[in-house]
Structure formats: C-alpha cells, structure tokens
C-alpha positions in Angstrom: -242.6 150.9 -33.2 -243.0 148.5 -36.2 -242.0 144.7 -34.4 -239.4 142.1 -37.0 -241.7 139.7 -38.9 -240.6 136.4 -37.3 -238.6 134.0 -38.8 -240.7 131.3 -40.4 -240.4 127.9 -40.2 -240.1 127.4 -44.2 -237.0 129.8 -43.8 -235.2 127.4 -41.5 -235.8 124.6 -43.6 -234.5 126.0 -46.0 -231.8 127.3 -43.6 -231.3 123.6 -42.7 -231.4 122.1 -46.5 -228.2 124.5 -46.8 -226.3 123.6 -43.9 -227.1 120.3 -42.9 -225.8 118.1 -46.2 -222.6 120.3 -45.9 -222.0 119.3 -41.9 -223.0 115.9 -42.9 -220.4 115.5 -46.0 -218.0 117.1 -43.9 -218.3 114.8 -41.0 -218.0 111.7 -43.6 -215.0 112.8 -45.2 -213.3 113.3 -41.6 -214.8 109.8 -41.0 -213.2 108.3 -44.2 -210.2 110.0 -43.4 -209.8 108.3 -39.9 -210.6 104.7 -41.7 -208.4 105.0 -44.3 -205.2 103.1 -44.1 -202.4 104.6 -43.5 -199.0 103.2 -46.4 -196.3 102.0 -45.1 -192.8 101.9 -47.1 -191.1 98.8 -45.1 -187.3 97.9 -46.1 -186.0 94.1 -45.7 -181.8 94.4 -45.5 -182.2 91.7 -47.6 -184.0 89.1 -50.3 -186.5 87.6 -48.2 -185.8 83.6 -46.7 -187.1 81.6 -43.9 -186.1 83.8 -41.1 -188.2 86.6 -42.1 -191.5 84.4 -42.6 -193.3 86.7 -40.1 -193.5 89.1 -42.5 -194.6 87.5 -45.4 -196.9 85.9 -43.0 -198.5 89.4 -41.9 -198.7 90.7 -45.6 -200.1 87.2 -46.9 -203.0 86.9 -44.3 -203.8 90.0 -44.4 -202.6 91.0 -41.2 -201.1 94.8 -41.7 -204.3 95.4 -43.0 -206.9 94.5 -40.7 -204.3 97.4 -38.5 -204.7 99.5 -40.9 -201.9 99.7 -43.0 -201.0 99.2 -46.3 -197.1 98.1 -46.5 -194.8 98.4 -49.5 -191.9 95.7 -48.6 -188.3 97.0 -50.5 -184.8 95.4 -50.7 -181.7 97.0 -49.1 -178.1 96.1 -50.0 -177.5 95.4 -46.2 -178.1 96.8 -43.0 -176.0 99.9 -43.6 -178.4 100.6 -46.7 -181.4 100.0 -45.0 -180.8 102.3 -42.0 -179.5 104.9 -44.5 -182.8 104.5 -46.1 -184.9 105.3 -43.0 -182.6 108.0 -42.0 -183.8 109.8 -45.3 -187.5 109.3 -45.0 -186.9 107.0 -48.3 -188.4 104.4 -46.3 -190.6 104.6 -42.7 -189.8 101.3 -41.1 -187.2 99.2 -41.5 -185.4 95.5 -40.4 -181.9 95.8 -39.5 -179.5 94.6 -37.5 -179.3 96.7 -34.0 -175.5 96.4 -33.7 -175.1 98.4 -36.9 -177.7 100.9 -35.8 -175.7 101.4 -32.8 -172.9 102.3 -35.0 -174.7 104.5 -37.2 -175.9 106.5 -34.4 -172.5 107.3 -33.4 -171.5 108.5 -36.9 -171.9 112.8 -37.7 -174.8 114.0 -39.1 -176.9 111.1 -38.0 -180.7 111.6 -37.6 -182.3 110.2 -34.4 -183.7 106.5 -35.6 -184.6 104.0 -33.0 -185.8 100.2 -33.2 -188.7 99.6 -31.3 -188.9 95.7 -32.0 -186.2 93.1 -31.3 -187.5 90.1 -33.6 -183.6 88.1 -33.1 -183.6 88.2 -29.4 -179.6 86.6 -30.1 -177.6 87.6 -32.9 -176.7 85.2 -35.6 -173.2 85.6 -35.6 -171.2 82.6 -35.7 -167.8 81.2 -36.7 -169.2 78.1 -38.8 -166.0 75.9 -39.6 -165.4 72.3 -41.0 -164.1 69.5 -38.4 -162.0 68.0 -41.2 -159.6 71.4 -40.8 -159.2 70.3 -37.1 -161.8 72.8 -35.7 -164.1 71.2 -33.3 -164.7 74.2 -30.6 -163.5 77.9 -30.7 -160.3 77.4 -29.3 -159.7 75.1 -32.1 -159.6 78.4 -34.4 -156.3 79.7 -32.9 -154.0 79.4 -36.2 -156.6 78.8 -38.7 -157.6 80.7 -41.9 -161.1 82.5 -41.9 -162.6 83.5 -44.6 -164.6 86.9 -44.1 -167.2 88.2 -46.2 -167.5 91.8 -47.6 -170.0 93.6 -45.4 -169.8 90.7 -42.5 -171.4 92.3 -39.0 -170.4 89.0 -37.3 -166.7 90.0 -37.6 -167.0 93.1 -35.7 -168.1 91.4 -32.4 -165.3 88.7 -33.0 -162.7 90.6 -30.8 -164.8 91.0 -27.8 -165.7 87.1 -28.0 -161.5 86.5 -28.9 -161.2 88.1 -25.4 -163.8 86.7 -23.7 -162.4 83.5 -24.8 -158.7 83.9 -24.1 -158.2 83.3 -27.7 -155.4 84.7 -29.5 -156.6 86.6 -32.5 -153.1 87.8 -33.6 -152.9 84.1 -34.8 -155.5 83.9 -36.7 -155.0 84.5 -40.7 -158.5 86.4 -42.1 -158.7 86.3 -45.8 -160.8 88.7 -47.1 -163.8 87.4 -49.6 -166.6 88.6 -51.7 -170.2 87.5 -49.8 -171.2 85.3 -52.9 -167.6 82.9 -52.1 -167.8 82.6 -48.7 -169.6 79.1 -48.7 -168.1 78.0 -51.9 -164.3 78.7 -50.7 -165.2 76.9 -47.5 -167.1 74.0 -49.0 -163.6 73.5 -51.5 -161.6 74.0 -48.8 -159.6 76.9 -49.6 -160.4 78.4 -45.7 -160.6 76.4 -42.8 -163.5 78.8 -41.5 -165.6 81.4 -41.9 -167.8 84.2 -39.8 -171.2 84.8 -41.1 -174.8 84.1 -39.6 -175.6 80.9 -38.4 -179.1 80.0 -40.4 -177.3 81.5 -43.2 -174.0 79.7 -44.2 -174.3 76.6 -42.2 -177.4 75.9 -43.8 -176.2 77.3 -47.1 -173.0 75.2 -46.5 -175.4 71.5 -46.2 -177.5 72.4 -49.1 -173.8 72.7 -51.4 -173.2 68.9 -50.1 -170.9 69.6 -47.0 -172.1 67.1 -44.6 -173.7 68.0 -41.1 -171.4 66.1 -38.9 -168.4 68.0 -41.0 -169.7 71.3 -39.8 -168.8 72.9 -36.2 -171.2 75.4 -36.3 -169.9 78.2 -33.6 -172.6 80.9 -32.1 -171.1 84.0 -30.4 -174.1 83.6 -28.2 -172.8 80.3 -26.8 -169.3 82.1 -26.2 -170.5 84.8 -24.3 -171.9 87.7 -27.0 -174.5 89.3 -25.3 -175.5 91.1 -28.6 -179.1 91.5 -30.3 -180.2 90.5 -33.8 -182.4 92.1 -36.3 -184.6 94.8 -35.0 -187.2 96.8 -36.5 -186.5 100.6 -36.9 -188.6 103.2 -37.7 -188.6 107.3 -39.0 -188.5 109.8 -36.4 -190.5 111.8 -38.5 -192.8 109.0 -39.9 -193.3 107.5 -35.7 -194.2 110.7 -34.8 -196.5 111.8 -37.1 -197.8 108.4 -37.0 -197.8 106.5 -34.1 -200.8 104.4 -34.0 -199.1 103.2 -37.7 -196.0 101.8 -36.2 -198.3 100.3 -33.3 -200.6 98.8 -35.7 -197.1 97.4 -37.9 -195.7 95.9 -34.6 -199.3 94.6 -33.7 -199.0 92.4 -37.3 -196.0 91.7 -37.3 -196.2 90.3 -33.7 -198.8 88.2 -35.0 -197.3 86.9 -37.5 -194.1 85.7 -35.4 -196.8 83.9 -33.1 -198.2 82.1 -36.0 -194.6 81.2 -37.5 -193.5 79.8 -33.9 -197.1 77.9 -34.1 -196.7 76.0 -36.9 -193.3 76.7 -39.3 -194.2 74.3 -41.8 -197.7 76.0 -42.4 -195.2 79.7 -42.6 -193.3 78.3 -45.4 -195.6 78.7 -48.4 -196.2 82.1 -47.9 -192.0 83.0 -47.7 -191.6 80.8 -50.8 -194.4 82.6 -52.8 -192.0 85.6 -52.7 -189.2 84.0 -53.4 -187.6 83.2 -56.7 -186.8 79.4 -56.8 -187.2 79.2 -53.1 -186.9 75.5 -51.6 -189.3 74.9 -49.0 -187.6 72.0 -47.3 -184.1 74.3 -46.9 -186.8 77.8 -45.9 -188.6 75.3 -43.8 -184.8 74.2 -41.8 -183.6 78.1 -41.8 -186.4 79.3 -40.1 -186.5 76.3 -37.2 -182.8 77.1 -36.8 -183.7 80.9 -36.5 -186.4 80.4 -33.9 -184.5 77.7 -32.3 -181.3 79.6 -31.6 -182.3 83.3 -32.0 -185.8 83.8 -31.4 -187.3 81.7 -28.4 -184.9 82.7 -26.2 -184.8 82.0 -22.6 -185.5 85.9 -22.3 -188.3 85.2 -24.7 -189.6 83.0 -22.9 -189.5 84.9 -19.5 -190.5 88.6 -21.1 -191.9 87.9 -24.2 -191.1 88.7 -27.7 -190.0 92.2 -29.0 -188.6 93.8 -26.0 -185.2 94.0 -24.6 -183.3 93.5 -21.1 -181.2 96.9 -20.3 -178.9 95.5 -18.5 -178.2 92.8 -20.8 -178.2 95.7 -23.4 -175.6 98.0 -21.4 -173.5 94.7 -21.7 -173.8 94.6 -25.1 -173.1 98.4 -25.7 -169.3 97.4 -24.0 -168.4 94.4 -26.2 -169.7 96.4 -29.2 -166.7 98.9 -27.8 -164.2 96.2 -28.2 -163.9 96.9 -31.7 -165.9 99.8 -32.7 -164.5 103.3 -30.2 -167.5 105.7 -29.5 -166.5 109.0 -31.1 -169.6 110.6 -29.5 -171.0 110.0 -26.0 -171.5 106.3 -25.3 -174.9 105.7 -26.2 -177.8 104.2 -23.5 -180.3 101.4 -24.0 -183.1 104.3 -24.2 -180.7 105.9 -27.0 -181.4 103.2 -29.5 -184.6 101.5 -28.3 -188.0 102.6 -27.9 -190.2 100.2 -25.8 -193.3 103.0 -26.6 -194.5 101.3 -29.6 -194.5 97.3 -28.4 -197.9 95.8 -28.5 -199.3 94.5 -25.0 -197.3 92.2 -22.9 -199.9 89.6 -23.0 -199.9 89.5 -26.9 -195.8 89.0 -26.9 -195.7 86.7 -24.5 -194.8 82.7 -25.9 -197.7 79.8 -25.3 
C-alpha cells in the first residue's frame, strides 16, 4: 500500500501566506469598525441661548467625541416639532420639553419615544407680569389681561396651578398673541401679563428697558407645579440599535452641565460662538437664572442631575390632567422615562 507524501512545511507556508493576511485584514476592519464613531442627528426645540450651554459646551471641547460620537445639532420649530422629528427617525435624540412628550404619547399612532435625561429638573413656566399693572403675587392676576403666546406650554399647566391657588381663572381675560409680541405688547403695556418661560421673557423683558424692580416674575414651581423641564429624548429604534451611543451622548452632555454649573462665565463663549449676535452679558444672566431656578434643584442636589423622583412624577402626570384628558390609559413614570441610559450616580451627582 503506497503511504500519502506528507505535507511539507513549504506547503503550509504557503498555506499560511494565503490565510493569514486575510484573518489579519479582517480582524482590523472589525477593529476599525468598533472604533469608529458612531453620528448622532441631535434636534434643539429651539435657536440655541444660555440655557442650553451644556451642549455647546460638549460639542466645543470635544466632549461627544472622546464618547464616541459625532453629533449633527438641528433646529426644531418647538417641542411639538422636535418630538415629531424623533418619532420619524428624522432625527435620533432630541431636547424637548417632557410635558409635551407626555402629551404626544397619548395621541393615535404615536411611536414609543422616551426621555432618558431630565436637564430642567423644574419647569420654566412662569406668569411674568409688571408691578405697575398692580400685580405683585399670583393672586394679584385675578381680573387681569394675559397675554399668551402661540405655541405657549406654560399655559397648559396654568389651570392646575389656578386651582391649586384658589384663583379664579374665569376672571382672567387671555389675549391671544404671536410669540415674537409677547415681550413687546407687555413692555408697551398693552397686557398686564404674560405666561412664557422664566429665563426667557423676564430676561428678554430687562434687556427691552423694563426695569427689574417693575417685573413680578411668577414660577409655577413656587405655586405648587410639580412639572419637569426639558428632557432629552431619544429613537426607539436608534436607543436600541445603539445603546452605548445614547450612553456615551448622556456621558457628554453630563459633562458638560458639570462644567457650565462650575464656571458659567467660562460656558458663555462657546454658546455665543453659535449664536448670531449673541450678547454674552444677557447668555451669561439666562443661564445663572436657568441653573439657579431650574437646574440645581433641591432634588439635584439630593439625587443628582438627570434623573427623576416617581412619585414627584405621578404628581405631575395629575396636574398635567387638569387640562389635557388622557384619551388612552393614563401613562406611568416608566412610560415616559427611561433611567437605563443615565451615566453613573457618582458622575451626576453636584460638588
């Protein structure tokens, strides 16, 4: 019986000079693939100001990519918009205002989007109103003219916070305006009020000459709104097929709202730098007013940025109720916010 003719070694080299650098190349292109940074479509509701310097903060110093992602920032026409925009897949991640989302979600046909940041632990709204109309307090807005805005969110929590308050809202005249007269019919006097966010008008309101001590600036918050801010929502799609991405998003964008609450003044040139004709001494005052009174919260303080209380949130669900009536099954904290994505505790918490 004739024996095989072993294999010799020349014939596994050359076996191996096949093989090998096609292993190799293949093992670096999966390598490559793992490094490379994942993009990021990211929606603002709105042009860009003070209160949203920890964002420009984590796109100027390089923050989102040292997470690896690469973020796109967009405009919206509103909270509305920029849900709708995530809804679609038009964009992954998004900053919008909760309370809205909340609504959406209740709305036919709507696709499963969550927030999984809280950046306003409070919500802005505010009745902000000028003493020399007689309106020091918000019992002082019984009989009074109130100008709201086109698109206003504050206005929809204004009948839980009339009840809360024992006010009586049937009294109150509200005159309908476009968003881009709301300060101006105020600051001429034409309305003796009007309902908007705080670090918004008020501060709009002082740079068009009204003076500070003639402005009785009213947060729901003080009157007993238990309602969130702006939150960050993301994709169901995009947050599942990417998850470390949204972690790595929150991660920069966590680190940028530590640096802003560090030093605000050093947060302002990099806000202003995306701006067009954007004032650093009035950026500079909106966002101290939005950390101040919306972001270093005593809940903040206790729990650390990003999160939220349930409780609180179930509470907030209710006076949301007051004015808007659940056609679906009332939603639950877990319905609208996903805690899955939040960076470490230690990294939220405030020094």
């Amino acid at each position: 019986m004739r024996m095989r003719p072993p294999v010799t070694l020349l014939a596994l080299a050359l076996l191996a000079a096949l093989v090998v650098p096609g292993w190799l190349s293949q093992r670096t292109a999966a390598a490559e693939e793992l490094k490379r940074p994942v993009a990021v479509m990211f929606t603002l509701d709105r042009p860009l100001d003070g209160s949203m310097a920890p964002v420009a903060l984590a796109a100027g110093h390089g923050l989102f990519g040292a997470e690896g992602v690469t973020v796109t920032i967009t405009t919206a026409k509103g909270s509305p918009d920029a849900i709708a925009r995530v809804a679609s897949g038009e964009s992954d991640i998004a900053l919008a205002d909760i309370n809205e989302l909340i609504r959406y979600r209740d709305s036919g046909g709507s696709q499963p989007v969550k927030a999984v940041f809280v950046l306003f632990n409070k919500a802005p709204y505010a009745i902000i109103a000028r003493k020399s109309r007689g309106i020091h307090g918000l019992a002082d807005v019984d009989g009074k003219t109130l100008g709201v805005a086109e698109g206003d969110l504050s206005i929809r929590l204004w009948p839980a916070i009339a009840r809360y308050n024992h006010l009586k809202p049937e009294t109150i005249k509200l005159a309908r305006v476009g968003a881009a007269v709301r300060e101006p019919i105020l600051s001429a006097g034409q309305v003796d009020a009007v309902s908007g966010f705080s670090y918004l008008s008020a501060i709009n309101l002082r740079d068009r000459g009204v003076p500070a001590a003639d402005l009785a600036v009213l947060r729901f918050a003080d009157f007993g709104c238990e309602a969130y801010g702006h939150a960050v929502i993301v994709n169901p799609g995009f947050a599942a097929k990417q998850p470390a991405a949204v972690r790595g998003f929150l991660r920069a964008l966590t680190s940028g709202l530590q640096l802003a609450i560090k030093d605000p003044a050093a947060a302002i040139p990099d806000v202003v730098s995306r701006m067009e004709d954007g004032s650093r001494e009035l950026e500079l005052e909106r966002l101290q007013t939005v950390l101040a009174d919306n972001v270093l919260t005593s809940d903040v303080r206790r729990d650390g940025i990003g999160g939220i209380d349930p409780a609180r949130f179930e509470r907030a669900l209710d006076q949301i109720g007051d004015d808007f009536k659940f056609h679906h099954k009332r939603p639950q904290p877990a319905d609208i916010f996903d805690d899955s994505f939040l960076p470490p505790a230690d990294s939220r918490l405030v020094n």
